[in-house]
Structure formats: structure tokens, C-alpha cells
C-alpha positions as CSV (number, residue, x, y, z in Angstrom):
1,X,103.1,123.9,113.4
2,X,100.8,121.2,113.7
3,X,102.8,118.9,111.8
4,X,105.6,119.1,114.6
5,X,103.0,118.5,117.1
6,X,101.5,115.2,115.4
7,X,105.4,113.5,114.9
8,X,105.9,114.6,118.7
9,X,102.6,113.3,119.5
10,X,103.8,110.1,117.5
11,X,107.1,110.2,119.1
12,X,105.9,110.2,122.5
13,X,103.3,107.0,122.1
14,X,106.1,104.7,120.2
15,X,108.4,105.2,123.1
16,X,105.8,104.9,125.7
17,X,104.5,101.5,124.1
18,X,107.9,100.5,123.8
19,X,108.0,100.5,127.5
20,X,105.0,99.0,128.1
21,X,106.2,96.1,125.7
22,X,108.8,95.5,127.6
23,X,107.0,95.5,130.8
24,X,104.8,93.3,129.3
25,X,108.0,91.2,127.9
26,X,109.3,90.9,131.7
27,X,106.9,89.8,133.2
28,X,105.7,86.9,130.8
29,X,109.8,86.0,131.0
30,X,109.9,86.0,134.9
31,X,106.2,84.0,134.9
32,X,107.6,81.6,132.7
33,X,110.9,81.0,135.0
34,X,108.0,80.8,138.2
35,X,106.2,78.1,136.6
36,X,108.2,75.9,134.2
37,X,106.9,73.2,135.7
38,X,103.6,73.7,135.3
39,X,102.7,75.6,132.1
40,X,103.8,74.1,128.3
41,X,107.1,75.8,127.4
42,X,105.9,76.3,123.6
43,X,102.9,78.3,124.7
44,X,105.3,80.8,126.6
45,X,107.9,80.9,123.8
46,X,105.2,81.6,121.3
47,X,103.9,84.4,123.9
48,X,107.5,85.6,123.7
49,X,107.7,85.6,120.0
50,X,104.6,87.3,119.4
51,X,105.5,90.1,122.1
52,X,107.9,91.4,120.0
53,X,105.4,92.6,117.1
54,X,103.6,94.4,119.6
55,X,104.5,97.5,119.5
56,X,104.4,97.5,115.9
57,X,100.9,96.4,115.8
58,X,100.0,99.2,118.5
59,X,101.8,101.9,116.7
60,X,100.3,101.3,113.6
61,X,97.1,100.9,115.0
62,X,97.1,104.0,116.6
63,X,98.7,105.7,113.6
64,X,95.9,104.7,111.4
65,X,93.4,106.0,114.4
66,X,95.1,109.2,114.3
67,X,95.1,109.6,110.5
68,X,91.2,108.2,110.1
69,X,90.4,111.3,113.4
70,X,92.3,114.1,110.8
71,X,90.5,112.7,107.7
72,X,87.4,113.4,110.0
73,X,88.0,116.5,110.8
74,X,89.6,117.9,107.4
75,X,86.0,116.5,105.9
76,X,84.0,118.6,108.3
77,X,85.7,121.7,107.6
78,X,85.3,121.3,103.5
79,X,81.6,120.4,104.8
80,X,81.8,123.9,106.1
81,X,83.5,125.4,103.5
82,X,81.0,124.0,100.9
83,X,77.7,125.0,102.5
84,X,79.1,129.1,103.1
85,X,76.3,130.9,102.4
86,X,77.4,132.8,98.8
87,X,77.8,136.2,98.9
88,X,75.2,137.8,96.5
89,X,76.5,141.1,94.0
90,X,75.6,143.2,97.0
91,X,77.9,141.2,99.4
92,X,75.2,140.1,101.5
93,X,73.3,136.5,101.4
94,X,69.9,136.6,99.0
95,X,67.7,135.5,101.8
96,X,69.2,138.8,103.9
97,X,69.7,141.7,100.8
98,X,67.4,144.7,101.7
99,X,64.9,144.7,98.9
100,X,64.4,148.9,99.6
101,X,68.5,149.6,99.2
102,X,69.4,150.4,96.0
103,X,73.1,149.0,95.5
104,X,75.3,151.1,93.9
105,X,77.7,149.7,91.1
106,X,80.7,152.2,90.4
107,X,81.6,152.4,86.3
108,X,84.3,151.6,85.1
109,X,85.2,155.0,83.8
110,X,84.0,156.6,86.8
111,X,87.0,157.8,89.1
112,X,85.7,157.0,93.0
113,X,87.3,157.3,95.5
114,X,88.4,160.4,94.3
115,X,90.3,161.8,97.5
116,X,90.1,158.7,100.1
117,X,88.1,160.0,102.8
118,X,87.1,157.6,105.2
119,X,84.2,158.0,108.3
120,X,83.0,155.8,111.3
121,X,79.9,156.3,112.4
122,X,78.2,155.1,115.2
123,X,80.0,151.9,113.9
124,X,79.7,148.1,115.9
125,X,79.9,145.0,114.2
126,X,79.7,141.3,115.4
127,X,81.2,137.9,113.9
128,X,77.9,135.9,114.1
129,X,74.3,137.1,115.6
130,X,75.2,134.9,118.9
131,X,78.9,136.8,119.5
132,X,79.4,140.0,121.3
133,X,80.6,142.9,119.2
134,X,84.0,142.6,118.1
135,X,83.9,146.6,117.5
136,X,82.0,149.1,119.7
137,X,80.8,152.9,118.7
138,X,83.5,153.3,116.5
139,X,83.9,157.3,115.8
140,X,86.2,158.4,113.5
141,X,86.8,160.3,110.4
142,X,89.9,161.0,108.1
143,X,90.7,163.2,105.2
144,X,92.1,162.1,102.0
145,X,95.8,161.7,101.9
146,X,96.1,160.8,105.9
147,X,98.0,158.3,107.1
148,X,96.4,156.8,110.1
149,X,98.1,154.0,112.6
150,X,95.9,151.2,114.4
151,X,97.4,149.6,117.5
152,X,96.2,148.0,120.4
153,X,96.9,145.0,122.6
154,X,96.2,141.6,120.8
155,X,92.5,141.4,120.3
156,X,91.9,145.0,120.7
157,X,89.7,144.5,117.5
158,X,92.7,146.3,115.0
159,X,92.3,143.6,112.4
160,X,88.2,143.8,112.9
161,X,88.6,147.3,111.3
162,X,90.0,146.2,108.5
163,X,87.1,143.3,107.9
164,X,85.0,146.0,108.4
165,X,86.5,148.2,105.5
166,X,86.3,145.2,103.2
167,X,82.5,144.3,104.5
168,X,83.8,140.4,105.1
169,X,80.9,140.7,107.9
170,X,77.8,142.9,108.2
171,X,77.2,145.6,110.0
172,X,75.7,145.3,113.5
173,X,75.0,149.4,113.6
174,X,76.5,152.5,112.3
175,X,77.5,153.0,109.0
176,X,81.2,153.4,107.3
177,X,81.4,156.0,104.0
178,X,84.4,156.3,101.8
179,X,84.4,160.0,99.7
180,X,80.9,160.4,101.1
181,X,79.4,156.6,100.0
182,X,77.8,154.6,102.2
183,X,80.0,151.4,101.5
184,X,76.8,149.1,102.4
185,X,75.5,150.4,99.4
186,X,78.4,149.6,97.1
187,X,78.6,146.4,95.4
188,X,81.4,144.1,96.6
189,X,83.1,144.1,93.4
190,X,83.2,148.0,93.3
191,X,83.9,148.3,96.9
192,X,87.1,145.8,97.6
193,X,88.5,146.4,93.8
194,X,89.0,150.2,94.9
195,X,91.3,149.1,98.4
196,X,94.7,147.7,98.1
197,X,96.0,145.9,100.7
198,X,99.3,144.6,101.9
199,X,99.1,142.0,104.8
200,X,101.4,140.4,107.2
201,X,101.5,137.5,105.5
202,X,103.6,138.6,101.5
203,X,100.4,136.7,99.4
204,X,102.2,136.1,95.7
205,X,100.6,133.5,93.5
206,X,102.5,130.3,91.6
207,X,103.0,132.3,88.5
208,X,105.1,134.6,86.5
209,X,105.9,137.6,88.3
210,X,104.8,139.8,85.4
211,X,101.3,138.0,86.6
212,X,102.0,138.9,90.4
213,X,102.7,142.5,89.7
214,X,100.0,142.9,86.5
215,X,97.1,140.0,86.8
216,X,95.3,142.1,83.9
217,X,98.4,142.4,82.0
218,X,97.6,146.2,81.5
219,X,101.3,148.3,82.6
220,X,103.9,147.9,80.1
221,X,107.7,146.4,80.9
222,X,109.0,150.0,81.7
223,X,106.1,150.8,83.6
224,X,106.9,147.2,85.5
225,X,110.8,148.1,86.0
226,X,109.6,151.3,87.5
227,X,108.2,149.8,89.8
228,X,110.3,147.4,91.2
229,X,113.0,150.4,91.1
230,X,111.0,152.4,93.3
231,X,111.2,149.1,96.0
232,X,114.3,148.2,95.3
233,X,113.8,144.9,93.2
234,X,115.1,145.6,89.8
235,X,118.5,144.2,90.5
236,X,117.7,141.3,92.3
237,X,114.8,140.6,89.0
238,X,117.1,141.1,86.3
239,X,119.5,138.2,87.9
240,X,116.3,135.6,87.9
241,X,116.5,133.5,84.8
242,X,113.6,135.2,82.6
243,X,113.1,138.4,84.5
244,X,110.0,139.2,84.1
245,X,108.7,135.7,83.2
246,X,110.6,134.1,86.3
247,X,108.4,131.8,87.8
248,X,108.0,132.9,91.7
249,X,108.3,129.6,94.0
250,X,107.6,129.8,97.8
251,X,111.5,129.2,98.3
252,X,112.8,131.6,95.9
253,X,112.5,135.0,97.5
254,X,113.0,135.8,100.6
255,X,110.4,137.5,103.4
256,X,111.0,141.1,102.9
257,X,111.7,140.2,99.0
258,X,108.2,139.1,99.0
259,X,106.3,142.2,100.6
260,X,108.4,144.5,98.5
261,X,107.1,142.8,95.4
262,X,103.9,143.2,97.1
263,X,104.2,147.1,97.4
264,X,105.2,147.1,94.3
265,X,101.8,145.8,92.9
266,X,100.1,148.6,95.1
267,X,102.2,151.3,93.4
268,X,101.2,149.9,90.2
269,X,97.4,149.6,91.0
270,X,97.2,153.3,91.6
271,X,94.6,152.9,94.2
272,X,93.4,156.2,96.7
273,X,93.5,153.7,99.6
274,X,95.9,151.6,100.7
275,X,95.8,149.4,103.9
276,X,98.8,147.9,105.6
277,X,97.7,144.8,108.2
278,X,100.6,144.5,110.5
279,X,102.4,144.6,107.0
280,X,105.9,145.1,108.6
281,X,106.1,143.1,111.2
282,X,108.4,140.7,110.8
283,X,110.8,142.0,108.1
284,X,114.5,143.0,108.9
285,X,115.1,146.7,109.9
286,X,116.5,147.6,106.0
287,X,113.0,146.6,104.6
288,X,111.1,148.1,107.1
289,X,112.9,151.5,106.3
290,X,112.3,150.9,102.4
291,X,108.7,150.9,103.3
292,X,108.2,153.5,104.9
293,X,109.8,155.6,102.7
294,X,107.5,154.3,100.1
295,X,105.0,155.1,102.1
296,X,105.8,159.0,102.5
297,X,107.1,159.3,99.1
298,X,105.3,157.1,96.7
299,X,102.2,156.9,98.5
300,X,102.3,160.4,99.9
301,X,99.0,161.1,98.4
302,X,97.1,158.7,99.7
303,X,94.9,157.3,102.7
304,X,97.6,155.0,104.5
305,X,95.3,152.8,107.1
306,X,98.0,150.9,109.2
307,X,97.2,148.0,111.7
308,X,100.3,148.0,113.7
309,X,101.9,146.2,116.3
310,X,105.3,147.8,116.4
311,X,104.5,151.2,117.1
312,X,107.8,152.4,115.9
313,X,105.8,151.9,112.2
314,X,103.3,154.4,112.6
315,X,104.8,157.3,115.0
316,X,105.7,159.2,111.9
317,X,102.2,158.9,110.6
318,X,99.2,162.0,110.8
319,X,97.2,159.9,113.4
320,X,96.9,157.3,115.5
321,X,94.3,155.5,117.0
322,X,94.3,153.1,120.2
323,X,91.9,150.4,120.5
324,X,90.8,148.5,123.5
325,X,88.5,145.6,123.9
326,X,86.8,146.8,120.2
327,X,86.6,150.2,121.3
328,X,88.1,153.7,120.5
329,X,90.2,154.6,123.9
330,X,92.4,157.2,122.7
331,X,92.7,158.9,119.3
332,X,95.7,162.8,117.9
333,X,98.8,163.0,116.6
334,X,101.1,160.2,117.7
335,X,103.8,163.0,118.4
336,X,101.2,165.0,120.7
337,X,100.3,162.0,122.3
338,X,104.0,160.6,122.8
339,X,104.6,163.4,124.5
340,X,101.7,162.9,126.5
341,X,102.4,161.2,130.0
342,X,98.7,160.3,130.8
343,X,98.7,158.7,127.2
344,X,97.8,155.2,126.7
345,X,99.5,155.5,122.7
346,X,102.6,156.4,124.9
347,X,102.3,153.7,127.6
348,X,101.7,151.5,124.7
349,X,105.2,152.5,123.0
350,X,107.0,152.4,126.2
351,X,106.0,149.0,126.9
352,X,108.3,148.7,123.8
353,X,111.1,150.8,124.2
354,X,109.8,153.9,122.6
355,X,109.7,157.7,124.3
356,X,109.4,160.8,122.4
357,X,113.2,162.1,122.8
358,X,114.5,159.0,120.9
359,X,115.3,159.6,117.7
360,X,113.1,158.2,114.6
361,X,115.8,156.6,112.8
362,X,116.3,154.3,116.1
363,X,112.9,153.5,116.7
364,X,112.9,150.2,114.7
365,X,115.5,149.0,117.2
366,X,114.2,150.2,119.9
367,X,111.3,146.9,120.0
């Protein structure tokens, strides 16, 4: 991390002042021996003396230059931070919000998405006005209930289709409906409280874990235990001090302990659509299994939209999708396509060990 980079970084300039010191320290000792007899021999001690705090003065100095450059820096990105342009009701900023859309607010009581359909239309979206698109005439549609993989090289755009999904940026062209609904009509609030996502990174917060699973406190304990049966975590929660009430610490659980709590909040939420980003993969091969399991069990009823980079995690799902440089390359069944020697899914899963006669169970050890 950056941390390891700065004490290196430190590391290396201490021992190259060191020798400079000493260079330094040489040279005044051999000038002093050339002319004893003509320079005061209290002015080149006291050159000697001083020599010696040197390095400490130059490594201090330099440490403080350091630290006053990542003050600098950390202040410019809170400037940034700080002067975001808010997000209005509508997700957009209120110099920018279409005065002749009518945004739509979804009740409380009213029950959207009802089956989970999702559709790509004519669909490109950029980062900033001055960037080229990160996705390009994205056309794709899915019915409720399928569970659809996303892979691609690194910076294919997989993750861009999730932002998209969410609306973190707007729309360049094209439009993205979910049961039928524009989503650029939908209110934020309506639009990202209906999607539950589970990303690479397990996101719990410094709380009870009755608050990690629950925030609104709504499911009752049985309803909780059920849960964390269903992934796995009951026994390893009843042994915490306080079950329920155990405070979750960043050192307390472990990796796959932390994304199974975190499927374990999606099966409580209920929600029709549920979005995986790279979600498994760095977990161990027992925790990868669990979730998939969950995934056609639990979650069997609803739309599974999985960024993947180990393809062994989505050859099992309804479809597939292959991006390329933000664009749609190569779209079926991940069977059909695996099967497929002009694929590029199936060039793609080679370059990781994967061909269709292996069989599934091996396919997380295959990569």
C-alpha cells in the first residue's frame, strides 16, 4: 500500500544520506590531514563535530517536506470532495434536472420491481463530458429471475454497468428500464433502495451486527438466525460474546466470514435484484461454493447481475455477456458458448483453465 511505499521511500533517502555523510565526513578528515599546517585545527574539529548531525538534520528535513507535500495533497482532495456538485432528489445536479421530465417517486406500499426485468437500449455513457464513452451501444435485455454473468478483460467497462444500474453518472444516450421504467425517471432514493448489491470488497459498518444485517431494525431474531443459517453463520455467531449484539471489528471476522454476512443482509432485504461486483473473487473455494448455492437456491427467483472475473462463477448462470473496450462483443448461454470454439466467452475461460468437458464442481480450481 502506499504506506509501504512512503517507509521504503524513507528507507532508501536515510541510507543514501548516510553515505553521502560519510563522503562528506572523508573528505573533510583527509583535507584536514593535507593541510594541518595551514588551516586552525578547531575549525576542522568543529566541521567534524557538526558532520555527524547531518544526516539527522537532512532526514528530518526531508521527512517534514514529505509530510507538508501529503498534507497538500490530502487538502486538495477534501477540496474536491467538498465542492461535489450535490445530487438533487432526481439524482442529477439542479442546474442540469430536465424541467419537462416528470420524476417518478415509487410508494412505499407500492411493490416495483415486481419481476426484475432489466433492458439496454441504445445505451453509452461517459465519466465526464471531455472522456470518451466508457460503454458503447449497449443492447441487452433480460427477464425476471435470470441470472446473467459480466466478464471481460480489465477495463472492458464490467464495473461501468453496474454504475450505470445505480445512475452514479448520467447517461450519454440510450436509455436503461427495470420492469418497464425508465430508471432516469426514478428518483435516486426509489431507484438504488430497490438493488442490493454485494461487492468485492465485504462493506460492514462498526456496529452491532444486528445493525449490519437489520439497519431499520425491522426482521425479528428468528428471522435474523434464519438468515445466517441459510450462509452458514449461525454457529460461528452464537460463539461471539453477545451474539447478536457482538460488535463487528475489522479484525474479527474473516474475508469470506465477511461477504457471507453480507449475503446474508441481501436475503433479508428481499430485493427482486441483486448484483454481485466481482463478489467472489478472492474468497477460498468452500465460500465460493456456499454462494453459489445461495445463489441458485435462495435467490433462485431473482435477477442475479454478476461482474466476474473468474469465469468459473458464472458458467452455471442463464447468460453471459463479454465485454470489450465498453462494448457488447459476444452475448448466449455460457454452456452454448463454451462449447463454441470461435467463442471469445470460451477463449476467455481457457485463458483460465476452463473447457466445457471439465466438470463444474472443478471449475473453482481450475483458475
Amino acid at each position: 500500500g502506499p504506506y509501504y511505499y512512503r517507509f521504503t521511500g524513507q528507507a532508501f533517502l536515510g541510507a543514501t544520506l548516510s553515505f553521502i555523510t560519510m563522503i562528506v565526513s572523508v573528505s573533510l578528515a583527509a583535507l584536514a590531514v593535507g593541510l594541518r599546517h595551514k588551516t586552525n585545527p578547531a575549525l576542522l574539529g568543529i566541521g567534524l563535530s557538526n558532520l555527524t548531525n547531518l544526516t539527522n538534520l537532512l532526514s528530518m528535513l526531508l521527512s517534514n517536506w514529505a509530510s507538508v507535500e501529503n498534507g497538500t495533497v490530502s487538502l486538495q482532495r477534501i477540496h474536491e470532495i467538498v465542492n461535489l456538485p450535490a445530487e438533487g432528489s432526481d439524482g442529477e445536479t439542479p442546474d442540469k434536472r430536465s424541467s419537462y421530465i416528470r420524476r417518478i417517486s415509487i410508494a412505499k406500499d407500492e411493490a416495483w420491481p415486481v419481476h426484475g426485468s432489466v433492458k439496454f437500449q441504445d445505451f453509452s455513457m461517459k465519466y465526464r463530458n471531455d472522456l470518451p464513452p466508457v460503454l458503447r451501444d449497449i443492447n441487452f435485455s433480460i427477464r425476471g429471475g435470470t441470472k446473467l454473468g459480466i466478464c471481460g478483460r480489465t477495463g472492458s467497462g464490467k464495473s461501468s454497468m453496474i454504475l450505470a444500474l445505480f445512475r452514479a453518472y448520467p447517461f450519454t444516450t440510450g436509455k436503461v428500464t427495470i420492469d418497464g421504467i425508465d430508471i432516469s425517471r426514478l428518483d435516486l432514493h426509489s431507484l438504488r433502495s430497490e438493488l442490493s448489491v454485494v461487492s468485492q470488497e465485504p462493506f460492514l459498518w462498526h456496529a452491532p451486527l444486528r445493525d449490519n444485517l437489520d439497519p431499520a431494525r425491522l426482521c425479528a431474531d428468528d428471522i435474523l438466525w434464519a438468515a445466517l443459517r441459510r450462509v452458514g453463520m449461525s454457529d460461528a455467531i452464537s460463539k461471539l460474546p453477545g451474539k447478536l449484539e457482538a460488535l463487528i471489528e475489522e479484525s474479527s471476522l474473516s474475508r469470506g466470514e465477511k461477504q457471507l454476512l453480507c449475503m446474508a443482509r441481501v436475503l433479508l432485504r428481499q430485493r427482486q435484484i441483486v448484483i454481485l461486483d466481482e463478489a467472489t473473487s478472492s474468497l477460498d473455494f468452500e465460500t465460493d461454493k456456499r454462494i453459489r448455492e445461495i445463489i441458485q437456491t435462495d435467490l433462485s427467483d431473482k435477477t442475479i447481475i454478476a461482474v466476474a472475473h473468474r469465469i468459473a462463477t458464472i458458467v452455471e448462470f442463464d447468460m453471459v455477456i463479454v465485454l470489450d473496450s465498453g462494448s457488447i462483443v459476444e452475448m448466449g448461454n455460457p454452456r452454448e458458448l463454451l462449447s463454441d470454439p470461435a467463442s471469445k466467452f470460451r477463449r476467455l475461460a481457457a485463458s483460465q483453465g476452463i473447457s466445457a468437458e471439465e466438470d463444474r464442481e472443478d471449475y473453482v480450481w481450475a483458475i
